[in-house]
C-alpha positions in Angstrom: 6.7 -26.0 -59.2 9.1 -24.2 -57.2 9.6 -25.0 -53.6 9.5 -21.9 -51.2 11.6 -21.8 -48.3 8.8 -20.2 -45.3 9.0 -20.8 -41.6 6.6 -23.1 -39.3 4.3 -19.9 -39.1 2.6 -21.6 -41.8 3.9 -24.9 -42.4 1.4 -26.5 -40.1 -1.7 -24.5 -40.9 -0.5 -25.4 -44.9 0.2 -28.6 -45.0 1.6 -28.3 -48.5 4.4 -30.0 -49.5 5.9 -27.9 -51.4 6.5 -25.6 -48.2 9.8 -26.3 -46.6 10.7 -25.5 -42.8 14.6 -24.7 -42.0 15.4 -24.8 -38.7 16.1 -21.8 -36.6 14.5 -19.5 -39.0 11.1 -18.8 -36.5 14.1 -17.5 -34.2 15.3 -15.4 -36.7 12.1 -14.0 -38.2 11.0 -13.1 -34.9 13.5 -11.2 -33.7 13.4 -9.8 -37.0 9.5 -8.5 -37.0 10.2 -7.9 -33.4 12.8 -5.2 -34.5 11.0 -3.7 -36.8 7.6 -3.2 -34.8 9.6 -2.0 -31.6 8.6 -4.8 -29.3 10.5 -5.4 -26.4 13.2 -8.6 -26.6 13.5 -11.3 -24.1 10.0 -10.4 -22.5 7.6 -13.7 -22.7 4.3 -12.7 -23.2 2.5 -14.4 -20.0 -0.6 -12.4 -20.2 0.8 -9.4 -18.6 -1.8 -6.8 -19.5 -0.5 -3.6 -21.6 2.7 -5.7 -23.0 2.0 -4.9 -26.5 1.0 -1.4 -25.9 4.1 0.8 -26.8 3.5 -0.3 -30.6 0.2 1.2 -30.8 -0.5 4.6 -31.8 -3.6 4.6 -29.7 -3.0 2.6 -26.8 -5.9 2.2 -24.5 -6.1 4.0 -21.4 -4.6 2.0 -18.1 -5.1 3.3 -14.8 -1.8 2.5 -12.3 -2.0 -0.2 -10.5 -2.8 1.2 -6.7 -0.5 -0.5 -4.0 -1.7 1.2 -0.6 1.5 2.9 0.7 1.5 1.9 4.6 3.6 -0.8 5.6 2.0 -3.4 8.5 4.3 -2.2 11.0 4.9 1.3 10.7 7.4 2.9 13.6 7.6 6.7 13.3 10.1 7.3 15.8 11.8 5.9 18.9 9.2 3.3 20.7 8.1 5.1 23.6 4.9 6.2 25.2 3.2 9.6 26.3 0.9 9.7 29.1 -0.4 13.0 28.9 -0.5 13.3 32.9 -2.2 10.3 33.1 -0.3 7.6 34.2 2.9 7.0 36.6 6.6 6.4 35.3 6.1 3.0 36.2 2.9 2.3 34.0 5.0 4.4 31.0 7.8 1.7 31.2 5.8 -1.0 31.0 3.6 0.1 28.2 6.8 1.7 26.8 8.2 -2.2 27.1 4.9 -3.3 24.9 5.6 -0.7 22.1 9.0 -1.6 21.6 9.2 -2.3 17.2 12.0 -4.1 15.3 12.0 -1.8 12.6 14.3 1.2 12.1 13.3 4.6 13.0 11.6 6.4 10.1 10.5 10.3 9.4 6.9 10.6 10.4 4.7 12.9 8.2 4.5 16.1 8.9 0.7 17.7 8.5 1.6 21.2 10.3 4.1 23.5 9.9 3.8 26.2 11.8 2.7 24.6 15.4 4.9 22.3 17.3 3.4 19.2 17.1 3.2 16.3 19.9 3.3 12.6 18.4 2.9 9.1 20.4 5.2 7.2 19.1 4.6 3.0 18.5 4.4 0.3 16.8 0.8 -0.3 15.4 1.4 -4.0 14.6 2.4 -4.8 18.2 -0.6 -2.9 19.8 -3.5 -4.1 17.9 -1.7 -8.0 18.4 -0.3 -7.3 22.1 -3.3 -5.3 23.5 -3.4 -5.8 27.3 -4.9 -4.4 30.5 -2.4 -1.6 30.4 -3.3 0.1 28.0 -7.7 0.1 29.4 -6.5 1.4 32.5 -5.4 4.4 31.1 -9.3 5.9 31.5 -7.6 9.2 32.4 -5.7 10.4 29.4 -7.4 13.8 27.9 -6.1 15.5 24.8 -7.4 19.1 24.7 -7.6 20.9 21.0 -5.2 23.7 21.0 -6.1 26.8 19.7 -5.1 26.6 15.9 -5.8 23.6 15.6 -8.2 23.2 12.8 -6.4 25.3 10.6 -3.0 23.6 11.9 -3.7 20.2 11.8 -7.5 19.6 10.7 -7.5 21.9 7.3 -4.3 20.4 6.1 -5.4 17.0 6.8 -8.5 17.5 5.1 -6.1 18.9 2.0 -4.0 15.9 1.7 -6.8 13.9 1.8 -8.7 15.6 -0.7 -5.4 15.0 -2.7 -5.0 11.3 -2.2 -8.5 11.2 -3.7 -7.8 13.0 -6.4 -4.7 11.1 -7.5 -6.4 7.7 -6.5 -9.8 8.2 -7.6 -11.3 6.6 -4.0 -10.7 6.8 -0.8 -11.7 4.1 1.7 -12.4 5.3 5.6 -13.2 2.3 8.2 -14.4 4.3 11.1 -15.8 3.7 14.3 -14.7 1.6 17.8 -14.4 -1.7 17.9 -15.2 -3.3 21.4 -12.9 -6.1 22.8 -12.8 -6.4 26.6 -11.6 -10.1 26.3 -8.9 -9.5 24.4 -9.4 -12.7 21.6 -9.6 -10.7 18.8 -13.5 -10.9 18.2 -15.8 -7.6 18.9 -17.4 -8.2 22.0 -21.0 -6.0 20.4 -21.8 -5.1 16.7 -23.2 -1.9 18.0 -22.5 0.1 21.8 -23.6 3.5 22.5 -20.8 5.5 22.6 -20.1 8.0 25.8 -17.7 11.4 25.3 -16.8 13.1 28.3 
């Protein structure tokens, strides 16, 4: 009988002698069928979902993977405060002091385009963490709606998020005011009635 000459595909689910392995010829073979099918080179298959799916002619449907957008620490402009009439210089520097964020100025978005548009700048990392009693004595601060400003800022809003949940399929919206008089981090009630003046 003649001997073949196959590669260690087989030789260990044959164990027939007259099989012969050559070394380096599963290399070889490989890259070979690799060629010919398309596959991509130098990729090790570790699982990685979809790898194998630019051969198929009918590759199953694979929704993006969603990475939320918004960094922790997001500075949209220089770190200062606005007080609205409601606080002195003095209580502006201080609380201007807390804001303060390491990271570099960056565009904020832009939701109207036809009315000037006021925006607090800080850093939302450093006021959730830093808190204080600066920032509860401020009872005085009131932000009337200017006239416009549904279809200005509200109806574009609503737009753009009507958008992202059409792109991402969901939206997720935590609402609601979270009570923490002490400061440790911990929501002083589950539940409070809330007051609007």
């Amino acid at each position: 009988m003649q001997k073949t000459n196959n590669t260690q595909y087989f030789s260990k689910l044959l164990p027939d002698p007259n099989i012969i392995t050559a070394s380096g010829v599963i290399g070889r073979v490989h890259k070979y069928k690799s060629n010919l099918l398309g596959l991509p080179e130098n990729v090790p298959n570790n699982g990685t979902l979809g790898l194998m799916d630019g051969i198929l002619t009918h590759p199953p449907f694979r929704p993006a993977e969603f990475r939320l957008p918004l960094l922790e620490c997001f500075n949209v402009g220089f770190p200062v405060a606005s007080g609205c009439y409601g606080c002195s210089p003095e209580e502006l520097g201080r609380i201007s002091a807390k804001l303060a964020c390491a990271l570099p100025k960056q565009t904020p978005f832009q939701i109207s385009s036809t009315t000037p548009r006021c925006i607090q700048n800080y850093c939302e990392k450093t006021v959730i963490v830093g808190g204080g009693s600066e920032f509860s004595k401020i009872w005085t601060i009131e932000i009337p709606w200017k006239s416009k400003f549904v279809t200005d800022v509200l109806e574009p809003l609503n737009d753009y998020t009507q958008s992202l949940v059409g792109r991402m399929g969901r939206l997720i919206s935590i609402t609601g005011t979270a009570f923490d008089f002490d400061y440790d981090g911990i929501a002083d009630e589950m539940s409070r009635k809330e007051q609007h003046r």
